[in-house]
N, C-alpha and C positions, 0 to 999 in steps of 0.2 A: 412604268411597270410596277412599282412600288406601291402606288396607292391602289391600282387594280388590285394588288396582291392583299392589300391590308385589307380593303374595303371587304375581300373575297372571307377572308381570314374571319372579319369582324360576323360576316352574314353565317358565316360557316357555326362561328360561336353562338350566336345570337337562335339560330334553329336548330341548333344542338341542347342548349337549356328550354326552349319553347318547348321542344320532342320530351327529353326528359322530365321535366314538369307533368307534361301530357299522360306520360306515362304510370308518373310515383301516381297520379291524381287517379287512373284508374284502374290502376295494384292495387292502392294503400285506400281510395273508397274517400278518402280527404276525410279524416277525421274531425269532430265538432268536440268543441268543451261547453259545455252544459253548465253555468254556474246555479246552483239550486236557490231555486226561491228568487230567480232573477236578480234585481238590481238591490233587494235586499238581504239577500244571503240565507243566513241559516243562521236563525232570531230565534223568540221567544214568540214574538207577536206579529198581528196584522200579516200575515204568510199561512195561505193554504198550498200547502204542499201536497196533496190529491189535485188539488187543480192544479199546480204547478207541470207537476207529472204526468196528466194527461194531455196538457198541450206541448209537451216536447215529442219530438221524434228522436230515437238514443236508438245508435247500432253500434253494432260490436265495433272495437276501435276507436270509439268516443271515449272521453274523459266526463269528468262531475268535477264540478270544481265546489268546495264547503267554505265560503268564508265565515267566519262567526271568532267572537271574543273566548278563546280558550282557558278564561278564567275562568267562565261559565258553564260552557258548551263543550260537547264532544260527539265524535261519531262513530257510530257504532254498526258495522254490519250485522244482521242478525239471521235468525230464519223466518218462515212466515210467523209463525207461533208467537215467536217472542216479540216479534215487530206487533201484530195485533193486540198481545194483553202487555205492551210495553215493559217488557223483562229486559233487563240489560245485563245479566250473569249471562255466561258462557256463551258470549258473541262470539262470532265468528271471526272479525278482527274487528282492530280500533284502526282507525281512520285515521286519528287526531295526530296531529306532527306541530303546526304552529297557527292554527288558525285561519290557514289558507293552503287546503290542503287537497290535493286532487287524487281521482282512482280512473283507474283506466275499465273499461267495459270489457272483458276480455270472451264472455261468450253468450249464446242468446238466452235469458233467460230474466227471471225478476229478481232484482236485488233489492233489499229489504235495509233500510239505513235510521239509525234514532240518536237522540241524544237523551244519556241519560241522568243520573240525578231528580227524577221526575217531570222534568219537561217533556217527553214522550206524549205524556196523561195532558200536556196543553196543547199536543198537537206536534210536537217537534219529532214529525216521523214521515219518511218518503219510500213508497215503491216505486221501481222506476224499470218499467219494460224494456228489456231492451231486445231489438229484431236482428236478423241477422241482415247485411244488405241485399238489395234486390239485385234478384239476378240482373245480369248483364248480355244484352244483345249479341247475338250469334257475330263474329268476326266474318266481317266481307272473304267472298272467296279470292276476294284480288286483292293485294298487297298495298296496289299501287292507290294512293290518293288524288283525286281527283282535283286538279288546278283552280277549279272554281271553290272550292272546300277549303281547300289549305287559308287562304285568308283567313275563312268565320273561323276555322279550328285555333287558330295562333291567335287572333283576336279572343275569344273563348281564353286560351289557354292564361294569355296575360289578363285576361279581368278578374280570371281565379286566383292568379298572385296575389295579385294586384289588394283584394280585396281581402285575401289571408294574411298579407303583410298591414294593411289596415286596421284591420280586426287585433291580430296580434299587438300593433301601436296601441290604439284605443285601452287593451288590458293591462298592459303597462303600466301608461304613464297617463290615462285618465283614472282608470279604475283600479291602478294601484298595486297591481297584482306584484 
């Protein structure tokens, strides 16, 4: 009776964090960290960050991660204006904490980011879209989950961890974050 009970206990846990995962994953939208200018940050050189920027998809609840050498570098929020003829008085905020430094997307619209000191004028400047998430499919009128579903769902649900705890390793303790 004891290992029924455990066994029962263990499943009981086990679809209970499957559920909740399930859940954060389509409240919270599974937020993405964007490091800019990909694998090589937020440089002086060899980095288009127009192109950077149009091949990301950033929705609200994503992060921007800035890595670059803060002896040199800095980020600067700005508006359109001063992002265009690279003005760096009366930003909007500074970015800059230690050179690896993230900001969170908080609502849909274009944020305008430079560094300045005149690197700006070489290019060290990013808009970056961000959309709001796409709507989400109408909720079944029935509550109940269909037995054949519950597999791929749970299956789904663990290769999303799975792959956020991955990802999350990878930024670590390859790429140093």
């Amino acid at each position: 009776m004891t290992i029924r009970k455990d066994v029962t206990v263990a499943a009981a846990t086990v679809a209970s964090v499957v559920v909740m995962g399930w859940l954060s994953l389509v409240v919270m939208g599974n937020p993405m960290l964007h490091k800019v200018g990909g694998s090589k940050g937020w440089i002086n050189h060899d980095v288009n960050y127009t192109q950077w920027s149009a091949q990301q998809h950033v929705y609200v609840g994503d992060w921007l991660l800035f890595k670059f050498d803060k002896r040199y570098f800095n980020v600067l929020e700005v508006n359109e204006t001063s992002y265009e003829n690279c003005i760096d008085r009366d930003f909007i905020s500074n970015v800059t904490r230690g050179g690896r430094d993230v900001v969170q997307m908080t609502e849909a619209r274009t944020y305008y980011y430079l560094s300045g000191g005149g690197y700006c004028f070489h290019g060290m400047k990013v808009a970056v879209n961000v959309q709001q998430l796409p709507a989400m499919a109408p909720a079944p009128s029935s509550m109940a989950v269909s037995s054949s579903l519950l597999p791929s769902l749970m299956c789904s649900c663990i290769w999303t961890i799975l792959v956020n705890v991955l990802c999350f390793l990878n930024l670590v303790f390859i790429d140093g974050f």
